[in-house]
C-alpha positions as CSV (number, residue, x, y, z in Angstrom):
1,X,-10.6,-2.9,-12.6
2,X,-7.3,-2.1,-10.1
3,X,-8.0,-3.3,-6.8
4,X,-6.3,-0.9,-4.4
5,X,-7.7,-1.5,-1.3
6,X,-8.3,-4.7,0.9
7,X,-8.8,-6.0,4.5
8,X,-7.6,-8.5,6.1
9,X,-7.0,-10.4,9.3
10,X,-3.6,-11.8,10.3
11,X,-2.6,-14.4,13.0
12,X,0.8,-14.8,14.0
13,X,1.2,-18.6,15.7
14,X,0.5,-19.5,19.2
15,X,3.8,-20.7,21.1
16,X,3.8,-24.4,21.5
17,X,3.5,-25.2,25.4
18,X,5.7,-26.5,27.4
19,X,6.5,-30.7,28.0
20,X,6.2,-32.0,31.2
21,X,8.6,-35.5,31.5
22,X,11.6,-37.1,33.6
23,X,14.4,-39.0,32.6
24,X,13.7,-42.7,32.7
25,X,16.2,-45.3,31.1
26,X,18.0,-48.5,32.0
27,X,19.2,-48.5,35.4
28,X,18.2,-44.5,35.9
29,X,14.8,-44.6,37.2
30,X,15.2,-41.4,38.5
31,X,16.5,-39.5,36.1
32,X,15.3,-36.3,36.9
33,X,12.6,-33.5,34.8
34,X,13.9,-33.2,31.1
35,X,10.9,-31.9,29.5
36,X,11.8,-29.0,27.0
37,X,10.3,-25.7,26.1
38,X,7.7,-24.8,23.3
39,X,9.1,-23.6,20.1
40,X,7.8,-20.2,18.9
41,X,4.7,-19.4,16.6
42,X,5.2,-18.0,13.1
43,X,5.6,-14.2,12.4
44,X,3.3,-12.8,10.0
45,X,5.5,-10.5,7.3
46,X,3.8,-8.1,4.5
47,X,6.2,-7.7,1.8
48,X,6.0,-5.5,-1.5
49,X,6.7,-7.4,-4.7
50,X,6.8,-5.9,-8.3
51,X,5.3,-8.4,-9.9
52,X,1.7,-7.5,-8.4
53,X,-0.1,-5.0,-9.4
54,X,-3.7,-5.1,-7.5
55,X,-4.9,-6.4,-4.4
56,X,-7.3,-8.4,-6.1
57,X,-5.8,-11.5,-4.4
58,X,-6.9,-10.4,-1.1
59,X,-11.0,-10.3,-2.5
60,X,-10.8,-14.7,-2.0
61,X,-9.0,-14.6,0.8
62,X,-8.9,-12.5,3.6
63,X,-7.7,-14.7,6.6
64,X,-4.0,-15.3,6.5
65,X,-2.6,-17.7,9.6
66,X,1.2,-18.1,10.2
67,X,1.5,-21.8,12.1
68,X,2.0,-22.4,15.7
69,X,5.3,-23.1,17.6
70,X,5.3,-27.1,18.4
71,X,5.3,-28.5,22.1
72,X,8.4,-29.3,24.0
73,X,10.1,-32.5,23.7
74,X,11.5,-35.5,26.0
75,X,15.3,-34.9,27.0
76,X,14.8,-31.1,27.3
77,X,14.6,-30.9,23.7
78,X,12.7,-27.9,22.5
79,X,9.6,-27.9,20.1
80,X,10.5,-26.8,16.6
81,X,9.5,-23.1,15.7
82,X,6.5,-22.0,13.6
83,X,7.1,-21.1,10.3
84,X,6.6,-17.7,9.1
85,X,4.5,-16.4,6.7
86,X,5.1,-13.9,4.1
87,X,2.3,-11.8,2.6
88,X,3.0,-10.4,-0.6
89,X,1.3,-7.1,-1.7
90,X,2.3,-4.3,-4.6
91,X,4.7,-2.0,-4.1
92,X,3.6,1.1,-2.8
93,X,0.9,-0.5,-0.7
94,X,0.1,0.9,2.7
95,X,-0.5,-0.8,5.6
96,X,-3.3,0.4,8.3
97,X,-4.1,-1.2,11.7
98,X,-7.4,-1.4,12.3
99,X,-8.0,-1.0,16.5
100,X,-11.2,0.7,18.5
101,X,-12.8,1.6,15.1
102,X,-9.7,3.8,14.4
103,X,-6.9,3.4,11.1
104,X,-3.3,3.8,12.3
105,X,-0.8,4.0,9.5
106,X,1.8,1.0,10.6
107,X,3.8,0.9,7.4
108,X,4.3,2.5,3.8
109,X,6.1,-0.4,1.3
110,X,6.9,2.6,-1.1
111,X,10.2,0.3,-2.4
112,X,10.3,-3.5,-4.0
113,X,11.2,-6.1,-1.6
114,X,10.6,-4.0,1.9
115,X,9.0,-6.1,3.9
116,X,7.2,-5.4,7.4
117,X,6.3,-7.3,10.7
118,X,3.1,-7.0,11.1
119,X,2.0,-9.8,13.1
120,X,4.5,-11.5,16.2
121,X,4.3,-15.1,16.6
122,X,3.8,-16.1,20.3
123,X,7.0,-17.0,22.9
124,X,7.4,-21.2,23.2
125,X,6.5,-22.1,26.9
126,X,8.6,-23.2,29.4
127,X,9.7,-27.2,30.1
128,X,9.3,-29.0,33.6
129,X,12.9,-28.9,33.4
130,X,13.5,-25.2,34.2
131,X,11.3,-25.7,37.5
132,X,13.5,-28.0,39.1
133,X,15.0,-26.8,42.6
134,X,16.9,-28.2,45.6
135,X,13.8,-28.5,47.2
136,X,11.6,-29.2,43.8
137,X,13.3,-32.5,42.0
138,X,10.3,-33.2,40.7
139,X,8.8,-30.7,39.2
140,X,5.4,-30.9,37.0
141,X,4.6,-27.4,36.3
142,X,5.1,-25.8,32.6
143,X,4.0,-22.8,31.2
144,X,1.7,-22.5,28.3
145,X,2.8,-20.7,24.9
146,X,1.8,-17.8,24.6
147,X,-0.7,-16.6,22.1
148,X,0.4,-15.0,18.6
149,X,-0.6,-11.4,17.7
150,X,-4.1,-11.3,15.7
151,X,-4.6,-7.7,13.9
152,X,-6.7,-6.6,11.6
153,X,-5.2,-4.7,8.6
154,X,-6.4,-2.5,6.0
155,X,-3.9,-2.8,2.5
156,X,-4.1,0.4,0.5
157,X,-2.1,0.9,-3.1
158,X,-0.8,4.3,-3.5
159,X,1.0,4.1,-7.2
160,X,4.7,5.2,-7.0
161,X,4.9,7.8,-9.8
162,X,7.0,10.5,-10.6
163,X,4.5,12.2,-12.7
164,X,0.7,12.5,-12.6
165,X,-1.7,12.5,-15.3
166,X,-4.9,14.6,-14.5
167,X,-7.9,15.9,-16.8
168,X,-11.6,15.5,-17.3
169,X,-13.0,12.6,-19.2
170,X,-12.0,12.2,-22.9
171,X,-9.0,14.9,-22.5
172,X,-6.3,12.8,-24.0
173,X,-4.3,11.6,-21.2
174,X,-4.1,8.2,-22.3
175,X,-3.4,9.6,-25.5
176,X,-0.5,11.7,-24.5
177,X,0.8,9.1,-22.3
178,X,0.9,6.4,-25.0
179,X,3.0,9.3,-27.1
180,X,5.3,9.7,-24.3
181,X,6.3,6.5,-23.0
182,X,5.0,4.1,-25.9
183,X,2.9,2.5,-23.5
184,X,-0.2,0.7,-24.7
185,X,-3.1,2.3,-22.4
186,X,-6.3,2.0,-24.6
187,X,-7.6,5.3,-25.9
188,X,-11.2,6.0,-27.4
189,X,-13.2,9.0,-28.8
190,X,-15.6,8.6,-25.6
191,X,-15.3,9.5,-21.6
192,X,-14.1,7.0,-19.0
193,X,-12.3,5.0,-22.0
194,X,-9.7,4.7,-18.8
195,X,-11.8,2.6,-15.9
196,X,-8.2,2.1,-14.4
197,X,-4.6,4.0,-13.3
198,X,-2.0,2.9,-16.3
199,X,1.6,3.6,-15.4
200,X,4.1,4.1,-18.3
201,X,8.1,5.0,-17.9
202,X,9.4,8.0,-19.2
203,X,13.4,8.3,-20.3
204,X,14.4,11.6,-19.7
205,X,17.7,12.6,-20.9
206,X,19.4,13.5,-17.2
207,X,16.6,12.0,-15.3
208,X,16.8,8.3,-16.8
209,X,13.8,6.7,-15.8
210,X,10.5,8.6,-15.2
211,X,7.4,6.4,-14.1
212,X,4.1,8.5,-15.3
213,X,0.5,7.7,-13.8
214,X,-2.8,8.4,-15.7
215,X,-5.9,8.2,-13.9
216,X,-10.0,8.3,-15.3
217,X,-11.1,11.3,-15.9
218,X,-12.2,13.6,-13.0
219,X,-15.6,15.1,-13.2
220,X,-16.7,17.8,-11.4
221,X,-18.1,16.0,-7.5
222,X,-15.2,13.7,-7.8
223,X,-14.1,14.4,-4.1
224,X,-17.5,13.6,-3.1
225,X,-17.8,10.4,-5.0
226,X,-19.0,11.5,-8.3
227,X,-17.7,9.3,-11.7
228,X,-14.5,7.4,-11.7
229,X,-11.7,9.6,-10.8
230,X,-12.6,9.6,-6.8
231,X,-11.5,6.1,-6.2
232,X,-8.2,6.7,-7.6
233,X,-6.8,10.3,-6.5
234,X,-5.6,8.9,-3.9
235,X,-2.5,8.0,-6.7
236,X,-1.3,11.0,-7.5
237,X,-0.8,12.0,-3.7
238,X,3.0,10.1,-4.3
239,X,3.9,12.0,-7.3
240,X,6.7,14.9,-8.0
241,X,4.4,16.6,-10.2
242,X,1.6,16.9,-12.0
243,X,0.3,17.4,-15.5
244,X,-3.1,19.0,-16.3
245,X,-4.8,18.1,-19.2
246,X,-6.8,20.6,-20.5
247,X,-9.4,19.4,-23.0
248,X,-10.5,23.3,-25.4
249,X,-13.5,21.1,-25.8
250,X,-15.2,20.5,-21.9
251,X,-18.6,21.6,-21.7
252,X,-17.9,23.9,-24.5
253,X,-20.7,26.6,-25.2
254,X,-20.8,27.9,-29.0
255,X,-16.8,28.7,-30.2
256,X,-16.1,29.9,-26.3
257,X,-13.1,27.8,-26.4
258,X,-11.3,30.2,-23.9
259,X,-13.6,30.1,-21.0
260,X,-14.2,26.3,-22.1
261,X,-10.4,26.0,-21.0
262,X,-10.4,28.0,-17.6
263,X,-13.6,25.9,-16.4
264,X,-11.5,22.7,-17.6
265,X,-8.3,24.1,-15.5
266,X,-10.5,25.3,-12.4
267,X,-12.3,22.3,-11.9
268,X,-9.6,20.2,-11.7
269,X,-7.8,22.3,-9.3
270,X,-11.2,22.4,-7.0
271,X,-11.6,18.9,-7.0
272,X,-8.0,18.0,-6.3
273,X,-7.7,21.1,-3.5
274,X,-11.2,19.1,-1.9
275,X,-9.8,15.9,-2.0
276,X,-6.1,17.0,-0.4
277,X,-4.9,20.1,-0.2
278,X,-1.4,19.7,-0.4
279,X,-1.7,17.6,-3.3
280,X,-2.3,21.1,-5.0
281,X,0.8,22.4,-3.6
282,X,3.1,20.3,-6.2
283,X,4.4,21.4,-8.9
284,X,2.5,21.4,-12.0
285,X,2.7,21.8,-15.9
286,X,-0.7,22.9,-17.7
287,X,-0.6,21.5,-21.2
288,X,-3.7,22.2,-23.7
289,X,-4.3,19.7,-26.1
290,X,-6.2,18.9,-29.3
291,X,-4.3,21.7,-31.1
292,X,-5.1,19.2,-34.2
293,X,-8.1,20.9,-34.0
294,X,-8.2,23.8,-35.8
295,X,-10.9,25.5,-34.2
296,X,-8.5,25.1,-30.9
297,X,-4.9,26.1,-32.6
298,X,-6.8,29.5,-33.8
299,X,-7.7,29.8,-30.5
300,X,-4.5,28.3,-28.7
301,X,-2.8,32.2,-28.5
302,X,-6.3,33.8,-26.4
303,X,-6.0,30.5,-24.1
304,X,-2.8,30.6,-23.6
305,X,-2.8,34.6,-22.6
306,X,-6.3,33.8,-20.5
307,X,-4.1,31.8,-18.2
308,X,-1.5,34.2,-18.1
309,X,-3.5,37.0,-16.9
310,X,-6.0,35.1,-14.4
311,X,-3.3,32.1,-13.2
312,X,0.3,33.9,-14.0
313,X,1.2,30.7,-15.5
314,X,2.1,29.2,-18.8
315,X,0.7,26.6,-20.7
316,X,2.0,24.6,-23.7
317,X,-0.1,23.5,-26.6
318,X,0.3,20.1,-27.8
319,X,-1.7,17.7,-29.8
320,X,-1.7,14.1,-28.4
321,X,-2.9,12.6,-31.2
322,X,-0.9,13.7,-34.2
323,X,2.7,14.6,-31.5
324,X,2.7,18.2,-32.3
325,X,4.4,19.8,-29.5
326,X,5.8,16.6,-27.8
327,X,9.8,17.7,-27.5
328,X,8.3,20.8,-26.0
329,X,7.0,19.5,-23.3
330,X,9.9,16.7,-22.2
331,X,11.9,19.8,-22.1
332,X,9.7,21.5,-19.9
333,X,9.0,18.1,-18.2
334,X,12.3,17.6,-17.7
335,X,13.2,21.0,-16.1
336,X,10.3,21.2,-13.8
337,X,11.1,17.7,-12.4
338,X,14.8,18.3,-11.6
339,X,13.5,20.9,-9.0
340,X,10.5,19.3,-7.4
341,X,10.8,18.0,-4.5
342,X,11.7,14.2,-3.5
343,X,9.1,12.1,-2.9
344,X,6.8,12.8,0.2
345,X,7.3,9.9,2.4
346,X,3.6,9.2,4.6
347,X,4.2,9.6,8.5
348,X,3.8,6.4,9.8
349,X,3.5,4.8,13.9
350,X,5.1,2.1,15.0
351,X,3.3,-0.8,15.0
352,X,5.5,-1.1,18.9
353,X,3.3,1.6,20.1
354,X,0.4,-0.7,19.7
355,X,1.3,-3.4,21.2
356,X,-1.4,-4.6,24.0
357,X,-0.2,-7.3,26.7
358,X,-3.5,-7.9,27.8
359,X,-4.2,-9.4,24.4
360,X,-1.9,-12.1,25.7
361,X,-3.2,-13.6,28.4
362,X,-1.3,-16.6,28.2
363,X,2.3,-17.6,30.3
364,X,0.2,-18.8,33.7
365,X,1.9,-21.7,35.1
366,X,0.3,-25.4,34.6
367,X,0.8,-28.3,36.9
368,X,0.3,-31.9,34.9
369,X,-2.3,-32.9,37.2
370,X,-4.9,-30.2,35.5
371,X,-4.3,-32.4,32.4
372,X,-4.3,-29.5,30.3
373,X,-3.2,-30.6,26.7
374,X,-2.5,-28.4,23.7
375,X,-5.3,-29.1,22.1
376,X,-7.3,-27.8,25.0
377,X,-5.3,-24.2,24.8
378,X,-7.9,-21.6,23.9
379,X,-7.0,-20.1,20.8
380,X,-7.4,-16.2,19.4
């Protein structure tokens, strides 16, 4: 099963503190302060990869910890930095903060290789030696480091496709898009044969590449929660266009193979309309398939003018199984894609806007007689 959505919990590394010491060598007993600063905690990055497909990586592990910054050095020298740590996630994922029980869209990784600050690792603190004075040679105050940035996140896949697959269990869509792209989805002569999405690429003649997405079957209840199909429309909300797949065969009552078709076509529209409206709004083909059937291809010409009259569209008849049809429809594939739109791009907030200060309550100054040691730093 895909696993397209996660939580996790990030921490960015705490600045080391700052070193309290003075100069003492041969003949210099005096030398002066020359204790350095803390080096900086870790960032915490999320970065999409191509090689990964699920977030199933996420369902072990859900804590992810970027290492601190270390604490100043003798002869001003400054602690070495924290190193950061990269998160990698599929493309296409999503990134939500999670604050006051609310899910603010920080990022969308919709290309390979983009990858996203999610978590800042915490300033170094400040050495004795920045405190000396012409009336302070002595100084044995530092400053703490200050704490690293600790977020909740919510990962969410959203395939990157072109084209989406959508029909009622057992309509052919893995099928057809085995036929078109020569992918190697598994098919069967029973519903919810596909438990999971299955990408396959398309070569268009002028388009090159074409990445097509089949989900499971949708059912009517689907927005609410009912079947399969629920837990993945949420991947055809990327794509250019859409196909439906209508199966002549859905709840079919006698030889009605007509009406069988508009229910097929109207539920499917319902259920996507419920689930997001605008994902409706895209283009679309209509395809009816299982003309191999030859109850359905002597009824293909009173489907096809059904949807005329009620939808004012056209369909094209095709058969899956046997490829009857297929050059029809890459043409017509091909010309509706070349005037869809580009890919909707999710409005997303600045992870900037976010950012609390009172969550970092570090930076107060320490004097070396508190004896306060890194160790005994609160942390997160």
């Amino acid at each position: 099963m895909l696993i397209d959505v996660a939580q996790i919990k990030v921490k960015a590394g705490n600045g080391g503190d700052g070193q309290v010491s003075f100069r003492r060598e041969k003949f210099i007993p005096k030398g002066g302060p020359d204790g350095g600063d803390g080096g900086k905690g870790g960032d915490v990055y999320i970065i999409s990869d191509n090689n990964m497909a699920t977030l199933m990586d996420f369902k072990s592990k859900n804590i992810f910890e970027a290492t601190p910054g270390f604490v100043g050095g003798k002869k001003k020298m400054s602690g070495a930095n924290g190193d950061d740590l990269y998160i990698k996630v599929p493309v296409g994922t999503l990134i939500y903060e999670l604050k006051n029980g609310q899910e603010v869209l920080v990022s969308d990784l919709d290309t390979a290789q983009t990858q996203f600050l999610v978590a800042r690792g915490g300033r170094g603190g400040k050495g004795n030696w920045r405190f000396r004075s012409s009336t302070n040679q002595t100084p044995t105050q530092y400053t703490e480091g200050v704490r690293g940035e600790v977020k909740t996140i919510k990962l969410e896949i959203k395939l990157v496709a072109d084209i989406g697959l959508v029909g009622v269990p057992n309509a052919g869509k893995s099928t057809l898009l085995n036929l078109l792209t020569r992918s190697n989805a598994k098919v069967g002569d029973y519903p919810f044969t596909t438990l999971s999405p299955n990408l396959g690429i398309l070569e268009l003649p002028t388009l090159g590449h074409t990445v097509i997405a089949d989900i499971p079957g949708l059912i009517e209840g689907a927005a609410e929660g009912k079947g399969l199909g629920d837990q993945f429309l949420r991947h055809v909300e990327r794509t250019r266009m859409l196909l439906f797949i209508i199966d002549p065969l859905f709840d079919i009552k006698g030889d009605d193979y007509v009406t069988s078709s508009l229910n097929s076509y109207e539920m499917l529209r319902n259920e996507l309309q419920q689930y997001n409206e605008k994902v409706i709004e895209k283009p679309a083909l209509t395809i009816i398939n299982k003309l191999d059937i030859t109850e359905v291809l002597d009824s293909f010409e009173k489907i096809k003018k059904a949807f005329k009259d009620k939808y004012k569209i056209s369909v094209i008849g095709i058969s899956a199984a046997s490829g009857k049809g297929r050059d029809d429809l890459l043409i017509a594939i091909e010309k509706e894609l070349r005037q869809a739109p580009a890919r909707e791009k999710f409005e997303t907030v600045s992870p900037t806007k976010l950012y609390d200060p009172s969550n970092l309550p570090n930076r107060r100054m320490v004097f070396q007689t508190e004896k306060v040691k890194t160790k005994d730093v609160k942390k997160y």
